[in-house]
N, C-alpha and C positions, 0 to 999 in steps of 0.2 A: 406234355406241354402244359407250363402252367395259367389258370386262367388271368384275363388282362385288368388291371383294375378298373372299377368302377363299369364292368361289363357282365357281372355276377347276374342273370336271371334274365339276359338281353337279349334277345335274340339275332340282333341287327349290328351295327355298326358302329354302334351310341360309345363314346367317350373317346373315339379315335380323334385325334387333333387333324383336323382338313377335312375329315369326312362329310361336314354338312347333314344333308337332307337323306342320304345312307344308312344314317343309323336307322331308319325306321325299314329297311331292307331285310327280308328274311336271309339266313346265311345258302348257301346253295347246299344243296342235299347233292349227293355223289348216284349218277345213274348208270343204267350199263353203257350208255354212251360218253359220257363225261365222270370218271370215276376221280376227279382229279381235286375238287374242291378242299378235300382233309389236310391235304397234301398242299398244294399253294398256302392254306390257309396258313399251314402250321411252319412252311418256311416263310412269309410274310410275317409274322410274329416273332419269329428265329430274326432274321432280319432286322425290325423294329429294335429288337434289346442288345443287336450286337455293336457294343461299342466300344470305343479302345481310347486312349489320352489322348490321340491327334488323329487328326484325318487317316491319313495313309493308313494307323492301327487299324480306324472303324471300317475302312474301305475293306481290309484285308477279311475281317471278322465278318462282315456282311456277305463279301464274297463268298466265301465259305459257306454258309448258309444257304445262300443260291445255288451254290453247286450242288450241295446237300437235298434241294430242295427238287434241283432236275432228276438226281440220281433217285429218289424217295417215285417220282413221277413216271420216270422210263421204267422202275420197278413194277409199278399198276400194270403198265404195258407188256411186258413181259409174261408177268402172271396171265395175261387176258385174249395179247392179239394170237394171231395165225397166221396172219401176214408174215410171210419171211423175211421182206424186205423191211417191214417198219422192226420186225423183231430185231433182225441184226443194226439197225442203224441204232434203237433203243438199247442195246448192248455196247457198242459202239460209245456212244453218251457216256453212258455207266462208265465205262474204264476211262473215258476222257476228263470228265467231272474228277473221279477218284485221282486221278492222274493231278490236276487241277490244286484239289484242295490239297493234296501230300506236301505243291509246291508253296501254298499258300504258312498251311501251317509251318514248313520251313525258313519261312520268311520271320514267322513270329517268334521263333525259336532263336535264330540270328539276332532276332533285337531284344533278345532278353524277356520277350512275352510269356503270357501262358498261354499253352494250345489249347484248344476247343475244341 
């Protein structure tokens, strides 16, 4: 993921357009209870740049990224829980999201886009 501009040495939220009074926010550190922060962060930014000539494009590119961004998320979980039940529904996600984006990017492909 590359870095966002004008956020080089920031540790906050500083140059996001809406963010306000955030930018003086430290970014959340990932702990064994919340390992998830790297991961939101970096589909939030996937997100932010994904854009296409008309809506429906951006919708579709964004979409993608979010699914990307669940699957990236239930992966943490996988690696970490013991739970059977969160494990299998986290897997679950995975193949649904996967499932998800194949349809997405077939959509961009039908209209002459390029995949992501």
């Amino acid at each position: 993921m590359g870095g966002m501009k004008g956020m080089e040495g920031k540790p906050g939220m500083g140059g996001m357009p809406g963010m306000g009074d955030m930018q003086h926010m430290p970014m959340m550190q990932p702990t064994a209870a919340n390992p998830f922060p790297p991961a939101e962060m970096h589909m939030h930014m996937a997100m932010m740049h994904a854009t296409g000539a008309d809506a429906n494009e951006t919708y579709v590119r964004k979409m993608i990224e979010h699914h990307r961004g669940a699957i990236a998320m239930s992966r943490l979980v996988v690696a970490r829980s013991k739970d059977t039940r969160v494990l299998r529904l986290a897997n679950q996600d995975i193949a649904a999201q996967t499932r998800d984006i194949v349809g997405l990017q077939a959509w961009l492909s039908q209209h002459g886009k390029t995949a992501q």
